[in-house]
N, CA, C and O of each residue as an XYZ file, in Angstrom:
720
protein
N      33.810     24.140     60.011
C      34.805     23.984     58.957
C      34.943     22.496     58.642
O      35.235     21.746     59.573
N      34.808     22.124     57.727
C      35.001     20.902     56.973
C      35.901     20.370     56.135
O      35.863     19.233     55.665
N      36.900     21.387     55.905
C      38.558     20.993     55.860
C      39.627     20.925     56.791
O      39.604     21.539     57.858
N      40.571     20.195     56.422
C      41.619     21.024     57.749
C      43.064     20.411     57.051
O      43.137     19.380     56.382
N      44.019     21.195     57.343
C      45.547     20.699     57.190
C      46.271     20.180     58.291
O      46.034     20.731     59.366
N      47.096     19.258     58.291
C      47.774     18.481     59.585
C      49.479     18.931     58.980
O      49.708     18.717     57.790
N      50.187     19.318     59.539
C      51.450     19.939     59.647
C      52.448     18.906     60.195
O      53.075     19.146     61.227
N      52.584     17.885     59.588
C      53.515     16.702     59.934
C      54.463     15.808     59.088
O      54.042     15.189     58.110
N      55.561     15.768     59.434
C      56.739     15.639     58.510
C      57.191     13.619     59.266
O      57.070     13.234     60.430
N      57.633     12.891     58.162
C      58.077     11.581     58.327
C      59.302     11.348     57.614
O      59.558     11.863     56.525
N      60.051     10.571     58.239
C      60.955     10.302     57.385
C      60.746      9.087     56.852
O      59.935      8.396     57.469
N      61.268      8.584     55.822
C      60.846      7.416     54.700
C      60.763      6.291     55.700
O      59.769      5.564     55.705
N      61.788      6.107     56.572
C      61.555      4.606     57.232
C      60.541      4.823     58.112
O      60.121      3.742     58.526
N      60.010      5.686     58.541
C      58.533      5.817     59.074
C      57.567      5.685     58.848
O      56.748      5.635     59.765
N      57.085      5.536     57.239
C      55.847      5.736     56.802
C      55.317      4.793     57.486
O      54.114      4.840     57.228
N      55.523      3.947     58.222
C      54.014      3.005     58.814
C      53.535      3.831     59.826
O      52.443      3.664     60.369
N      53.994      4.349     59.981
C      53.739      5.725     61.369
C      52.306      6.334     60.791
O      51.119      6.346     61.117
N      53.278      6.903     59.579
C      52.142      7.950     58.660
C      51.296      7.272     58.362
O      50.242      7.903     58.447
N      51.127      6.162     58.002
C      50.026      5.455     57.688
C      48.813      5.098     58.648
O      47.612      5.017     58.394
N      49.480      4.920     59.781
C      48.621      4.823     61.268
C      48.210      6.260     61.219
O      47.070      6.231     60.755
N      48.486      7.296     61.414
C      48.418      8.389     62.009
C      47.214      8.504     61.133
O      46.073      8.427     61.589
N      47.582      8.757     59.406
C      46.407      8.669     58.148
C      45.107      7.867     58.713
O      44.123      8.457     59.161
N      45.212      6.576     58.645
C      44.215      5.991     59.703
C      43.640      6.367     60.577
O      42.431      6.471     60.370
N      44.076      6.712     61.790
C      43.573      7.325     62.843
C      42.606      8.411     62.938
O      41.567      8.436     63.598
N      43.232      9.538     61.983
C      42.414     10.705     61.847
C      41.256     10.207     60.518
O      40.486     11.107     60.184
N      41.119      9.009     59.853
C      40.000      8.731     58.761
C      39.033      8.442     60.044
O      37.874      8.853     60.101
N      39.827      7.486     61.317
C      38.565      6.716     62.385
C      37.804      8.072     62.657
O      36.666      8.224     62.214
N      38.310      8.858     63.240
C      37.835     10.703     63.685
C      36.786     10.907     62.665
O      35.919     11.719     62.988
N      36.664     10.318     61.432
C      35.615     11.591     60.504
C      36.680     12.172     59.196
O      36.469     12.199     57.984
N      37.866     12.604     59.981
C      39.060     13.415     58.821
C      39.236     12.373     57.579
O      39.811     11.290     57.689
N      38.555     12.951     56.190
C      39.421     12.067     55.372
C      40.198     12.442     54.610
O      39.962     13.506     54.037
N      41.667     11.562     54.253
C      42.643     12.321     53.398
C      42.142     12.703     52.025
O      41.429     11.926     51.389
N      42.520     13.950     51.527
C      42.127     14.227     50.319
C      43.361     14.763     49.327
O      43.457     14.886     48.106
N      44.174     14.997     50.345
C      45.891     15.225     49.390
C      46.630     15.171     50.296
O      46.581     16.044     51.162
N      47.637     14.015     50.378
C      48.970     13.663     51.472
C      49.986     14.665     50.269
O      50.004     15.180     49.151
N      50.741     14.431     51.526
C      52.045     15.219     51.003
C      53.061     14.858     51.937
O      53.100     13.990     52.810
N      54.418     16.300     51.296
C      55.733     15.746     52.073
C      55.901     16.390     53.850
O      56.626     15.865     54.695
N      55.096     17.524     54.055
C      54.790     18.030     55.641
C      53.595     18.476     55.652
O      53.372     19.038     56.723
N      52.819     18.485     55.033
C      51.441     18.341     55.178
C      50.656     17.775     54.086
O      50.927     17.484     52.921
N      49.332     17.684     54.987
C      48.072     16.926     54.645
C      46.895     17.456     54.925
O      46.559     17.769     56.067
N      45.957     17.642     53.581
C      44.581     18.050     53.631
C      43.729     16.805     53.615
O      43.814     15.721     53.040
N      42.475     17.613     54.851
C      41.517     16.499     55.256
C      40.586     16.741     54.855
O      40.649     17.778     54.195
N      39.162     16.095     54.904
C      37.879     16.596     54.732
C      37.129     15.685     55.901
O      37.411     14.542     56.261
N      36.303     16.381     56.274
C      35.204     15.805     57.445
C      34.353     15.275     56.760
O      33.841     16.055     55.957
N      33.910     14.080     56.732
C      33.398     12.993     56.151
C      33.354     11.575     57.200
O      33.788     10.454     56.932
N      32.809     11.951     58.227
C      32.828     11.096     59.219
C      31.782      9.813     58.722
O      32.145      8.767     59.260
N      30.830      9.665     58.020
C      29.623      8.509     57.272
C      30.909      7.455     56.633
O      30.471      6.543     55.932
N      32.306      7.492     56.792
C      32.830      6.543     55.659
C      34.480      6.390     56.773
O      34.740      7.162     57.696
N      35.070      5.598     56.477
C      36.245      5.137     57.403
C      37.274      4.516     56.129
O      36.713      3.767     55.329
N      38.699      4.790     55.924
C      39.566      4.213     54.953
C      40.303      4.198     55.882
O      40.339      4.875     56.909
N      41.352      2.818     55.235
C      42.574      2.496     55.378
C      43.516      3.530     54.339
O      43.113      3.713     53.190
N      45.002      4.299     54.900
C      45.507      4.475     53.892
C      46.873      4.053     53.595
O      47.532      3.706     54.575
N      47.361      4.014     52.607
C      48.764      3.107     52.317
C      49.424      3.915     51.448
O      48.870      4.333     50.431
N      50.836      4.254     51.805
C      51.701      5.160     50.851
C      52.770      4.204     50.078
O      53.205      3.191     50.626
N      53.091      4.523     49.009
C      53.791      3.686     47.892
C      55.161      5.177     47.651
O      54.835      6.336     47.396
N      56.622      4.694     47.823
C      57.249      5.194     46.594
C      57.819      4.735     45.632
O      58.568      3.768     45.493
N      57.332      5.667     44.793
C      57.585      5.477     43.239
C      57.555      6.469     42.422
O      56.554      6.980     41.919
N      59.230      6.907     42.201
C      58.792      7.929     41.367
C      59.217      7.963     39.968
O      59.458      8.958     39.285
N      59.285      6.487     39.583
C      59.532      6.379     38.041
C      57.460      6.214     37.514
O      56.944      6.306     36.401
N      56.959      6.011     38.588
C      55.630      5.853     38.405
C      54.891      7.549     37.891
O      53.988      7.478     37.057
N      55.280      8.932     38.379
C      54.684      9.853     38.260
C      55.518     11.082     37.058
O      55.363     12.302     37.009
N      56.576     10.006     36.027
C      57.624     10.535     35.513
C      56.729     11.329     34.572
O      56.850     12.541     34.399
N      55.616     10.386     33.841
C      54.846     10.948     32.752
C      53.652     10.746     32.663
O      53.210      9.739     33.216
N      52.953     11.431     32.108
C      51.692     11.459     32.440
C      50.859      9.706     31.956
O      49.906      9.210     32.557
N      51.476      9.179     30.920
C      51.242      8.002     30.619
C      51.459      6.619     31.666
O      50.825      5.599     31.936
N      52.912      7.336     32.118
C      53.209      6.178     33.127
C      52.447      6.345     34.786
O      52.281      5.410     35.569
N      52.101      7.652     35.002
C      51.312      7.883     36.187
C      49.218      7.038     35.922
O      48.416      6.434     36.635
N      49.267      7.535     34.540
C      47.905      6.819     34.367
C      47.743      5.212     34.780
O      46.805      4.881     35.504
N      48.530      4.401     34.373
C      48.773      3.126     34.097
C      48.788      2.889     35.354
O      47.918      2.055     35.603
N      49.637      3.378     36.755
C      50.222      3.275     37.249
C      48.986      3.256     38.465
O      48.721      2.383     39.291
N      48.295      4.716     38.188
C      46.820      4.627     38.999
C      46.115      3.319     38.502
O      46.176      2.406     39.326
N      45.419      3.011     37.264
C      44.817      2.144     37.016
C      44.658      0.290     37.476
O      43.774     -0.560     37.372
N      46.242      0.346     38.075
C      46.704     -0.787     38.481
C      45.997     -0.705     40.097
O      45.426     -1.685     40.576
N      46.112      0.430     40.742
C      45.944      0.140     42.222
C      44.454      0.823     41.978
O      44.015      0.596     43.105
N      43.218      1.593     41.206
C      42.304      1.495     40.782
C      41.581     -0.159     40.935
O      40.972     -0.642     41.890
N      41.842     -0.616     39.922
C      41.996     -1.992     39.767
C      41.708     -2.628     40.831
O      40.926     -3.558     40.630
N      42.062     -2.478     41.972
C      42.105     -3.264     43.741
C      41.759     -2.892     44.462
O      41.820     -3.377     45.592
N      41.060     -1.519     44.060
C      40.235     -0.867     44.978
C      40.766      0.472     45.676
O      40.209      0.828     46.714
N      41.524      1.018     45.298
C      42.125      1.878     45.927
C      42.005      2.889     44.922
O      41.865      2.733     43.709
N      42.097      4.189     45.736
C      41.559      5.664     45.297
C      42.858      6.017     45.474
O      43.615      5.394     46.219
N      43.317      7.421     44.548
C      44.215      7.878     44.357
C      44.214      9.487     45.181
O      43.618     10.443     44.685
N      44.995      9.585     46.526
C      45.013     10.728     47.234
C      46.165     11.561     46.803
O      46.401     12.569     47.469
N      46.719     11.352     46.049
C      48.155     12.686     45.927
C      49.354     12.448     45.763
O      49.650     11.328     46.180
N      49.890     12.810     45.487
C      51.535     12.622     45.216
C      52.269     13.883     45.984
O      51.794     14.966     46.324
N      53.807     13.267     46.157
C      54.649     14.387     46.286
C      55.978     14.937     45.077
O      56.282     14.083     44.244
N      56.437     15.779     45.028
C      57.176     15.970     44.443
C      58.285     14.961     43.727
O      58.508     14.606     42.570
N      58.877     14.683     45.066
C      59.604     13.282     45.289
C      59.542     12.129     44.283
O      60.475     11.472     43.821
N      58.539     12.058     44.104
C      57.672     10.027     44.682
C      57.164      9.573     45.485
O      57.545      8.460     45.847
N      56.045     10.224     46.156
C      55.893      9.539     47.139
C      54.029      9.833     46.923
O      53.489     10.927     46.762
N      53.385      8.522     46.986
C      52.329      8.299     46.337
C      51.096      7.878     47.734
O      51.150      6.961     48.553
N      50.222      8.794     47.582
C      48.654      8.370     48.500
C      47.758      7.855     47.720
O      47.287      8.201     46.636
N      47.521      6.660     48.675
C      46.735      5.976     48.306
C      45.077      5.523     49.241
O      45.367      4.674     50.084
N      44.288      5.696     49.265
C      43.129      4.865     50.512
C      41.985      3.946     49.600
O      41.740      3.855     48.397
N      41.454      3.350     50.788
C      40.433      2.002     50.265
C      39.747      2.155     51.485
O      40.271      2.220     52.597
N      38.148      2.226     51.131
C      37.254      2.185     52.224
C      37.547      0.402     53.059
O      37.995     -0.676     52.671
N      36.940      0.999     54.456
C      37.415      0.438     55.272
C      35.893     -0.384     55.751
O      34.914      0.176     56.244
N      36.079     -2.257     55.358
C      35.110     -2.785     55.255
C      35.187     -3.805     56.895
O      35.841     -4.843     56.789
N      34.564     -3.520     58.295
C      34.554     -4.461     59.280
C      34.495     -5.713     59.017
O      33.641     -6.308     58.359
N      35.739     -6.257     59.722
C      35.896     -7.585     59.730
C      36.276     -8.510     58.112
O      35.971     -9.694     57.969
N      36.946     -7.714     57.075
C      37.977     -7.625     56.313
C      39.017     -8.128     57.161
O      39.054     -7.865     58.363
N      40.108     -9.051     56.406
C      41.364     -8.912     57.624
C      41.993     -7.647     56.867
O      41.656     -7.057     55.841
N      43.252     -7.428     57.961
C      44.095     -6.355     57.214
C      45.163     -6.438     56.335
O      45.944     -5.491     56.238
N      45.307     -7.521     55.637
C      46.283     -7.565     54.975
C      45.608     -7.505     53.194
O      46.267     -7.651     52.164
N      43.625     -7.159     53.362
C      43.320     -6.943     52.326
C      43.740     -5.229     51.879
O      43.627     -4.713     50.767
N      44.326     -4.503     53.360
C      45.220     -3.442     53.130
C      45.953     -3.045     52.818
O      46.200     -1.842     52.730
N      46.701     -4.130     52.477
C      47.987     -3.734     52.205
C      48.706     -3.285     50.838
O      47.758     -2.972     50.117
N      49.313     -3.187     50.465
C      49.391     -2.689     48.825
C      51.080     -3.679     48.122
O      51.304     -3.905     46.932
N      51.861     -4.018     49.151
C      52.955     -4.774     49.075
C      52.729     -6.479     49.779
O      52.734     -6.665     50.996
N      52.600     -7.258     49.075
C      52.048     -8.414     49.778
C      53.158     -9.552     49.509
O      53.459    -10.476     50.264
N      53.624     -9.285     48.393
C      54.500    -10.342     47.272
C      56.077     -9.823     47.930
O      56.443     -8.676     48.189
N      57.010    -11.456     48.120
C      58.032    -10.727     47.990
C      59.065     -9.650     46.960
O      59.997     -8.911     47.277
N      58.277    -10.016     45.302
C      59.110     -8.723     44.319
C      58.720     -8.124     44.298
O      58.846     -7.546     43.219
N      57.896     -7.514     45.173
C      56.920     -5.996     44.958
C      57.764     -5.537     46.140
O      58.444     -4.513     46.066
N      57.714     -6.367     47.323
C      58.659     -5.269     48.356
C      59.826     -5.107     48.163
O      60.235     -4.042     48.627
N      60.998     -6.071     47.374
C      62.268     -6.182     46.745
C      62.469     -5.223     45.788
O      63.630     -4.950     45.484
N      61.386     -4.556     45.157
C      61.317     -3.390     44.307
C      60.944     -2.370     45.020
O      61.229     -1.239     44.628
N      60.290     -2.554     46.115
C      59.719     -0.608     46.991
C      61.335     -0.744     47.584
O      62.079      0.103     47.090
N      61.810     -1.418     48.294
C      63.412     -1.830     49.100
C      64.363     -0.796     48.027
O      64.666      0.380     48.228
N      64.711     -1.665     46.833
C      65.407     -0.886     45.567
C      65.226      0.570     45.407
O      66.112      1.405     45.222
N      63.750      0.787     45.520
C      63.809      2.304     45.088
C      64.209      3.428     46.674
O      64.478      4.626     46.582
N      64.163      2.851     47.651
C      64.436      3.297     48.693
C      65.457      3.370     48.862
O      65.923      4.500     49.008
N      66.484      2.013     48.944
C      67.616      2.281     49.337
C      68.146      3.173     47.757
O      69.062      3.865     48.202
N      68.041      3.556     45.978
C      68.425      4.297     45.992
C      68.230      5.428     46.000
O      68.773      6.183     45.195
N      67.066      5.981     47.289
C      66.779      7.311     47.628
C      67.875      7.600     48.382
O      68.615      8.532     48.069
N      68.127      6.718     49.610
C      69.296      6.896     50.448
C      70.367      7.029     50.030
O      71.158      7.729     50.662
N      70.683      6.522     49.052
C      71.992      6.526     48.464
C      72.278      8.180     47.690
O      73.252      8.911     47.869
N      71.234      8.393     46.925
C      71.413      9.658     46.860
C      71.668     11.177     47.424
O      72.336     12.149     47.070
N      70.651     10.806     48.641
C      71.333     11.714     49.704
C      72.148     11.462     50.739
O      72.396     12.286     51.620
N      72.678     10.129     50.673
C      74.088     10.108     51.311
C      75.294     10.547     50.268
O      76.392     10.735     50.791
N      75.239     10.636     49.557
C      76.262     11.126     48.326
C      76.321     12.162     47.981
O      77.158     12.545     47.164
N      75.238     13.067     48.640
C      74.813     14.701     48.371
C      75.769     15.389     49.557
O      76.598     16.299     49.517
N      75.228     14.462     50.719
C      75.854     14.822     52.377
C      77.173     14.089     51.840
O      77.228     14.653     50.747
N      77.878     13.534     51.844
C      79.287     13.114     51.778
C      80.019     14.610     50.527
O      81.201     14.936     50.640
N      79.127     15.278     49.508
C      79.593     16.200     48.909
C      79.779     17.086     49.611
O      80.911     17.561     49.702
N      78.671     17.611     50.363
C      79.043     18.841     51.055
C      79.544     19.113     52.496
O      79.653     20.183     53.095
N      79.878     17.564     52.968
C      80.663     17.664     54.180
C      82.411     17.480     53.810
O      83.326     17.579     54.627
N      82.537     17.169     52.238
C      84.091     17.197     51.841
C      84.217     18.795     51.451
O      85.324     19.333     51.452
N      83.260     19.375     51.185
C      82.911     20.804     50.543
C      83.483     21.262     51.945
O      84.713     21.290     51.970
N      82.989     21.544     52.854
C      82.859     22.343     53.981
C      84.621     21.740     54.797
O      85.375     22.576     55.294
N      84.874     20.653     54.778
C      85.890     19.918     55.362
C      87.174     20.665     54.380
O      88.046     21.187     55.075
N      87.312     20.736     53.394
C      88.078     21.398     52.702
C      88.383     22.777     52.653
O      89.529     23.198     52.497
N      87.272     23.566     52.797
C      87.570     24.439     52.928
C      87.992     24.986     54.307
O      88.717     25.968     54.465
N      87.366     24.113     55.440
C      87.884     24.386     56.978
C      89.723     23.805     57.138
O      90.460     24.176     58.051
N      90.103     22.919     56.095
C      91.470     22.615     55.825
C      92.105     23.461     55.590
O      92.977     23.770     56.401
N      91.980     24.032     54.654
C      92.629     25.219     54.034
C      92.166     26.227     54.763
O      91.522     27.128     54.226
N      92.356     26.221     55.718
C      92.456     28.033     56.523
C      91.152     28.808     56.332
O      91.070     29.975     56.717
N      90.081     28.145     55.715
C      88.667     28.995     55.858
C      88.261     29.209     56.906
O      88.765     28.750     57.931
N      87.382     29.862     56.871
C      86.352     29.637     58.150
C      85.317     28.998     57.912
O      84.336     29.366     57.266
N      85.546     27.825     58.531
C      83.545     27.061     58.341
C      83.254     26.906     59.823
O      84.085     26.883     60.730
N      82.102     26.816     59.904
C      81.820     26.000     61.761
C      82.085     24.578     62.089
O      81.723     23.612     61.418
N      82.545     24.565     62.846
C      82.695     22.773     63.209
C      81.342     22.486     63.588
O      81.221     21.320     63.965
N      80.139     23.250     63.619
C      78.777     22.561     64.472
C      78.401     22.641     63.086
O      77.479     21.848     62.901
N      78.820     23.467     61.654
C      78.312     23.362     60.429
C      78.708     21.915     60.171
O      77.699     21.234     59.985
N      79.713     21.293     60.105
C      80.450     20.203     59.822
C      79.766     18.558     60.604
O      79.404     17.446     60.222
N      79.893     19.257     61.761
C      79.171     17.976     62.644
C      77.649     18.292     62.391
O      77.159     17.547     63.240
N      76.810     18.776     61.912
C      75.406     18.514     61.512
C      75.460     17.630     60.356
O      74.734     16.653     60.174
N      76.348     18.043     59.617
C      76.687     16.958     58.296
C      76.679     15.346     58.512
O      75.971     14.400     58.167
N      78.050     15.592     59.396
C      78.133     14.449     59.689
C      76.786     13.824     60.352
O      76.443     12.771     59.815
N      76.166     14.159     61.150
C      75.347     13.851     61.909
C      73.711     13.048     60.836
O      73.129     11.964     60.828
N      73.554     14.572     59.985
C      72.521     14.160     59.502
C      73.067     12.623     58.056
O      72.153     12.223     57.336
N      74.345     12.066     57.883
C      74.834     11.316     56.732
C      74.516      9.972     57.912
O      73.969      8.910     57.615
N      74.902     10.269     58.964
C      75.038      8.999     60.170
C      73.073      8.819     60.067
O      72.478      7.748     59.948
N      72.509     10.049     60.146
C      71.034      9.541     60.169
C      70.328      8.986     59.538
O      69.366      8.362     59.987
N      70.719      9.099     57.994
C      70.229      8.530     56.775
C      70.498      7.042     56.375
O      69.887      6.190     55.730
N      71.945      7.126     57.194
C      72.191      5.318     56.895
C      71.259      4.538     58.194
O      70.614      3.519     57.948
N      71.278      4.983     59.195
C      70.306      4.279     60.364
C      69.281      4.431     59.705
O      68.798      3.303     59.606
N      68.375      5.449     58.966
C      66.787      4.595     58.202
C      67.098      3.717     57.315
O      66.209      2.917     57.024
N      68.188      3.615     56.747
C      68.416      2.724     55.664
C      68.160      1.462     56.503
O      67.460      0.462     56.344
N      69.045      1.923     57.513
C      68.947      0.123     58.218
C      67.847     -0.341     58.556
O      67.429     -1.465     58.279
N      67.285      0.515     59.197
C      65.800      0.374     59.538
C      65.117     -0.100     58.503
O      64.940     -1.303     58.314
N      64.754      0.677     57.876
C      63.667     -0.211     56.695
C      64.268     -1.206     56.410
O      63.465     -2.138     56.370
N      65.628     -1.643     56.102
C      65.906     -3.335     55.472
C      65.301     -4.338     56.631
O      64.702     -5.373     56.338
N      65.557     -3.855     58.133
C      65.133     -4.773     58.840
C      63.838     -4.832     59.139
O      63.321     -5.812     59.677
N      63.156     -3.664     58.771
C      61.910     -3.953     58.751
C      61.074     -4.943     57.502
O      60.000     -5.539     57.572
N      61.960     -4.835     56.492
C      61.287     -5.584     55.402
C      62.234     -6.989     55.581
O      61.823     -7.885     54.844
N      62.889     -7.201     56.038
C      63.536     -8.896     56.291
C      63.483     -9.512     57.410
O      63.894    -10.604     57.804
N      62.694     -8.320     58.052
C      62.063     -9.279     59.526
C      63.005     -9.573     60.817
O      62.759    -10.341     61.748
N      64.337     -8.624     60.591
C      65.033     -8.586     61.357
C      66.229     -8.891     60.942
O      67.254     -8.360     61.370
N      66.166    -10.052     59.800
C      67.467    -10.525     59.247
C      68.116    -10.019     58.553
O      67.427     -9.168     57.990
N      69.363     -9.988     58.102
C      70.159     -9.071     57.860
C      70.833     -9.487     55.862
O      71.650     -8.743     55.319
């Protein structure tokens, strides 16, 4: 068999994870042929080795005009276009040339290019902290008023709103180097 699917889920402040992991299985032979949001199709193509690098952007895949342009730019630098997600969230790979350094990998190099991936991130977070703050006043209200809700319904809320701001944090300190 010369395809295969990998069944693996990241959360946004992880993608360098995913990106290693993407890597790892190109060193194996596996190459990506459509990333996604919990899975990924491979192809066995072990004769060739890529780096891969994920971008979000999803004012980039709004229209078909602005997705063209949008490929053509990272076209342009060498990079092949592996897939999108629903989301925004964009695959990208570039064959992998020995003794290249690695920062001819990279796809964010400039500080307004990462000040703009930062922007569109933190307002991903923001959106689903404002989704979770809706439906934990949803559920909190109605457990006020004499409903029945679960308190383990309530504290997952809470739990998962507390989780979303810790990646937030995470990625800022990952892109300011620690500083705040």
């Amino acid at each position: 068999m010369d395809t295969k699917i990998s069944f693996r889920g990241y959360m946004a402040w992880n993608y360098d994870k995913e990106e290693a992991h993407l890597d790892k299985m190109s060193e194996k032979g596996w190459q990506l042929i459509k990333g996604g949001c919990f899975f990924s199709v491979y192809k066995m193509q072990p004769e060739v080795v890529y780096r891969n690098r994920i971008d979000y952007n999803p004012d980039a895949i709004r229209t078909k005009e602005e997705k063209r342009r949008y490929l053509e730019l990272f076209e342009a630098q060498g990079w092949e276009f592996a897939g999108n997600t629903f989301n925004g969230w964009i695959y990208f790979r570039k064959k992998y040339v020995p003794g290249t350094p690695e920062e001819e990998y990279e796809i964010y190099t400039d500080a307004e290019s990462i000040e703009e991936l930062m922007k569109r991130w933190k307002r991903l977070g923001i959106i689903i902290s404002a989704l979770l703050v809706m439906w934990l006043g949803i559920y909190l209200s109605v457990a006020l008023s004499g409903g029945y809700v679960s308190i383990l319904l309530v504290m997952i809320y809470i739990l998962l709103l507390f989780w979303v701001q810790w990646g937030m944090y995470r990625m800022k300190k990952k892109f300011t180097g620690g500083r705040d």
